[in-house]
C-alpha positions as CSV (number, residue, x, y, z in Angstrom):
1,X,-7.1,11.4,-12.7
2,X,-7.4,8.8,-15.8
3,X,-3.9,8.7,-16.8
4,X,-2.5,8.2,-13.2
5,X,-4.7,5.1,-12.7
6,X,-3.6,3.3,-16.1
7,X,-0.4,2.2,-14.1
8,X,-0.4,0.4,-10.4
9,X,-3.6,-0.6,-8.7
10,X,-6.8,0.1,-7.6
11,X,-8.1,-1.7,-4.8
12,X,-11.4,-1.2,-2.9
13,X,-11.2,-0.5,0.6
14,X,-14.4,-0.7,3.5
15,X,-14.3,2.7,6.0
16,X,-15.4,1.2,9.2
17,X,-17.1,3.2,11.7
18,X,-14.6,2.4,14.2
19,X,-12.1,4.5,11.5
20,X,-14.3,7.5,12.0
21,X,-12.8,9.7,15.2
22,X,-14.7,12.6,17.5
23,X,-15.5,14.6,14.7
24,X,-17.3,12.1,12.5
25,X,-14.1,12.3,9.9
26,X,-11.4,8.9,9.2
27,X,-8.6,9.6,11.6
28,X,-5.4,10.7,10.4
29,X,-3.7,7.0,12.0
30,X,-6.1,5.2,9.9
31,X,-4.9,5.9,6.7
32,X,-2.0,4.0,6.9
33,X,-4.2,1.2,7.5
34,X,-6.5,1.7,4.3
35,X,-3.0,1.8,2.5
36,X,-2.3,-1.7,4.3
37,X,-5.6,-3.0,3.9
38,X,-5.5,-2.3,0.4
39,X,-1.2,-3.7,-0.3
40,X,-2.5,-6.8,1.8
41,X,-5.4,-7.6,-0.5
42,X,-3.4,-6.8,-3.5
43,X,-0.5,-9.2,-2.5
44,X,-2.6,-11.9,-1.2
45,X,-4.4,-12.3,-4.3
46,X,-1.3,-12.3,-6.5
47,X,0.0,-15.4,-4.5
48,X,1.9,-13.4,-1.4
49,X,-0.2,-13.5,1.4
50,X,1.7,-12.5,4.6
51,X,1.7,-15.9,6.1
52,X,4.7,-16.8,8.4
53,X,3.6,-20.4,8.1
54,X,4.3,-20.5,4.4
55,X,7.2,-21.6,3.0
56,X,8.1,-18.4,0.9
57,X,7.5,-16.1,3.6
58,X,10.9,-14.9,4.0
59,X,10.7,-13.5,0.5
60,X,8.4,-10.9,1.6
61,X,9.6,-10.2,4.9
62,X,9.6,-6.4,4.9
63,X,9.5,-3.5,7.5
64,X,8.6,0.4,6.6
65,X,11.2,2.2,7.0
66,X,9.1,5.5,6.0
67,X,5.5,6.9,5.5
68,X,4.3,9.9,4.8
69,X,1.8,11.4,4.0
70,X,-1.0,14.8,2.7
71,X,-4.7,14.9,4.0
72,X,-6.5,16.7,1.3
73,X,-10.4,16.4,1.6
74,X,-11.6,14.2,4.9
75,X,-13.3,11.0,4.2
76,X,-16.5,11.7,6.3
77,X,-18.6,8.6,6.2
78,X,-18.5,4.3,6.5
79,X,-18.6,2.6,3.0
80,X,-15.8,2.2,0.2
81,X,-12.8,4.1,-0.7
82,X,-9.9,3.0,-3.3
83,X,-7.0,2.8,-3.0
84,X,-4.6,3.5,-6.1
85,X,-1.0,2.3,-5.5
86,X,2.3,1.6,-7.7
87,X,5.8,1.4,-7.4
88,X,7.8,4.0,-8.1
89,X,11.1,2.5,-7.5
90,X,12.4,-1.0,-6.3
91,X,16.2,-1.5,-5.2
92,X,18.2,-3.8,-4.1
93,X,16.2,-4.1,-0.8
94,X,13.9,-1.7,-0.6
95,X,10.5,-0.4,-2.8
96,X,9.1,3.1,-2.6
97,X,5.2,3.3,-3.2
98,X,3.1,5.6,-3.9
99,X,-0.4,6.1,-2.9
100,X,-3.6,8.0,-3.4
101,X,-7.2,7.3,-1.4
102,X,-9.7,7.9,-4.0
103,X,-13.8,8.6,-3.3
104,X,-15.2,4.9,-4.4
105,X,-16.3,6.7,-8.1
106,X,-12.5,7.9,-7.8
107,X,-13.6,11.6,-8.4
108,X,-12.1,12.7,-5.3
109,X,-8.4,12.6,-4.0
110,X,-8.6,12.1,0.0
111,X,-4.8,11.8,0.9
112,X,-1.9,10.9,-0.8
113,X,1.5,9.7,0.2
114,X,4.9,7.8,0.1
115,X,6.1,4.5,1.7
116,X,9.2,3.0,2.2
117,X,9.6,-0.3,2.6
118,X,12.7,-2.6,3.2
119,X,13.0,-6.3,2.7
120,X,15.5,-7.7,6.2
121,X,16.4,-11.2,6.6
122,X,14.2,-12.7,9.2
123,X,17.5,-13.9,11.5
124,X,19.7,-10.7,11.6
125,X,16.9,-8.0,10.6
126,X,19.5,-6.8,8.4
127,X,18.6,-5.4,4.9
128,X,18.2,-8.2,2.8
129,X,18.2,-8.3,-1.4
130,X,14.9,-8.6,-3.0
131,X,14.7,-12.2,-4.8
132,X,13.8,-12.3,-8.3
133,X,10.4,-13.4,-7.9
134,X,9.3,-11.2,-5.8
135,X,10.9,-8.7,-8.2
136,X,8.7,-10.2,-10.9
137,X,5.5,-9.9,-8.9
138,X,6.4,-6.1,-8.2
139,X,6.9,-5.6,-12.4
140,X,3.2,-5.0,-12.6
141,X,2.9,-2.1,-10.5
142,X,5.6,-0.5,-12.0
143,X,6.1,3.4,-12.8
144,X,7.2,3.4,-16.1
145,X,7.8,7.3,-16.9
């Protein structure tokens, strides 16, 4: 587990009771939010919150166009998780992730997964190019291998 988490990020993440379904486990729904929770936090402190009243929000004006996802061990109780994401390839105007949702002492690999995402212009919705820096700010959570 060392070497994969020398490149991307790890972010902590707060299981809320309210993520927990009937069976006292995080629902399956939920951990696309935990990925969310964890990209949103990420990008906000790097200077890209999602803001539409900002003046560079355009620049990160991206849909998914694809998640998936494996379940491997349940998360079965409220307190922190991590999140460990990078980049495994950024196009012309879209970026694949990758993910994994770590125990909090990152010992233990809960899910793992893919997502798509694609950067449209806000008028059209049309795949858009990603500008350069928002290509810079992605450098850092480059896969490099």
């Amino acid at each position: 587990m060392t070497t994969a988490l020398r490149i991307g990020h790890t972010q902590p993440v707060q299981i809320h009771f309210e993520d927990l379904d009937a069976m006292g486990v995080v629902h399956n729904g939920r951990y696309v939010l935990l990925l969310e929770r964890a990209l949103t936090a990420y990008w906000a402190t790097h200077g890209w919150p999602f803001d539409p009243a900002l003046p560079h929000f355009a620049e990160v004006f991206f849909v998914v166009r694809e998640f998936t996802i494996t379940y491997h061990v349940p998360v079965t109780t409220v307190g922190e998780v991590a999140v460990h994401f990078w980049v495994e390839h950024l196009g012309t105007t879209s970026v694949v992730y990758r993910f994994r949702v770590l125990s909090g002492d990152h010992t233990v690999v809960h899910a793992e997964g893919r997502r798509v995402q694609v950067k449209i212009d806000q008028t059209t919705l049309n795949p858009s190019p990603i500008g350069p820096s928002v290509r810079e700010a992605i450098v850092p959570l480059m896969h490099t291998s």
